[in-house]
C-alpha positions, 0 to 999 in steps of 0.5 A: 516521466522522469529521465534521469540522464537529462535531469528533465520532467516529460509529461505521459498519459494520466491514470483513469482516476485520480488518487492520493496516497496510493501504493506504487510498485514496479513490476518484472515486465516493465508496468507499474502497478498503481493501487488504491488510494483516495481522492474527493469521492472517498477511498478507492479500492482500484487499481491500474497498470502504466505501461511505459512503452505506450504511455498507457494506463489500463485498469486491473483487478480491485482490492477487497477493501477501499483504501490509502496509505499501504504498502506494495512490494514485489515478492520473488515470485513476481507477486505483489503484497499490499500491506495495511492502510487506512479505509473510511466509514460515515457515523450517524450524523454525517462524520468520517473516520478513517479506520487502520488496517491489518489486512493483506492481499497478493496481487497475481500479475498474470492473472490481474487477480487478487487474494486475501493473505494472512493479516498483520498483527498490527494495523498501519498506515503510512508503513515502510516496505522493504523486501529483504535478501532472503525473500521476506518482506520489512514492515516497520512503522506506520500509524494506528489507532490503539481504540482502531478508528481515528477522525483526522490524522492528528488522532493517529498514534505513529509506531516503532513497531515491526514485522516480517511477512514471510510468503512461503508460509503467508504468515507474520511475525513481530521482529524488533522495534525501531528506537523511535516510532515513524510514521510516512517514513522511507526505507 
């Protein structure tokens, strides 16, 4: 944990499983929701609250589908929308390649559920998400694979694209691009 009036680190409880490029938000009640993500057995469709009060970690509902690198932005319904990523599969032969996704589902805090919502019109991993004043949600940017699947990360091909995810209808539109494409970026 992070104090940011002493500018100090403090060690807190760890997550029950390892996970990188995991999607992060904070939800109304103080927990932080933490969703899948990868580690050395694969990509994960997990996910696990941190209550700050205890230093807790407390496993809740799983995503359809394993992966790394969405998004996850808290709606104002108190919802959270998690947003593209990249998931995994083996070819014959023992390779890996790791897959875009256009896919989007809603977390229901309440009930630590999930629900499949409307995909975007652009697979992306590594996207910016970004909840705008008028309760639709930024997606700009990220990484896809024109063919859909790609072997490393040098394969991807990053984006100026953008959309906007608007949640009274659970639907996507294409907004204007970026100048540039970014990929990994922060907004």
């Amino acid at each position: 944990l992070y104090n940011p009036n002493t500018g100090t680190w403090q060690a807190t409880g760890s997550m029950s499983t390892a996970r990188s490029g995991a999607a992060a938000t904070l939800l109304p009640d103080g927990q932080v929701l933490v969703v899948a993500g990868s580690n050395t057995y694969g990509y994960l469709a997990s996910a696990e609250l941190y209550n700050p009060a205890t230093g807790t970690w407390q496993a809740t509902g799983s995503l359809a589908t394993p992966e790394a690198g969405a998004t996850a932005t808290l709606l104002p319904d108190g919802d959270v929308l998690v947003a593209g990523g990249a998931t995994e599969a083996s070819l014959a032969g023992g390779d890996f390649i790791f897959t875009s996704l256009a896919n989007a589902e809603l977390y229901n805090p309440a009930t630590g559920t999930w629900q499949a919502t409307t995909s975007m019109n652009i697979p992306r991993f590594g996207a910016t998400a970004t909840l705008l004043a008028n309760g639709t949600v930024l997606v700009a940017g990220g990484s896809d694979t024109r063919s859909g699947q790609i072997v490393n990360n040098s394969d991807a091909v990053p984006q100026a694209s953008a959309e906007i995810y608007t949640p009274a209808t659970q639907q996507w539109q294409m907004t204007g691009a970026m100048a540039y494409s970014h990929s990994g970026a922060t907004a």
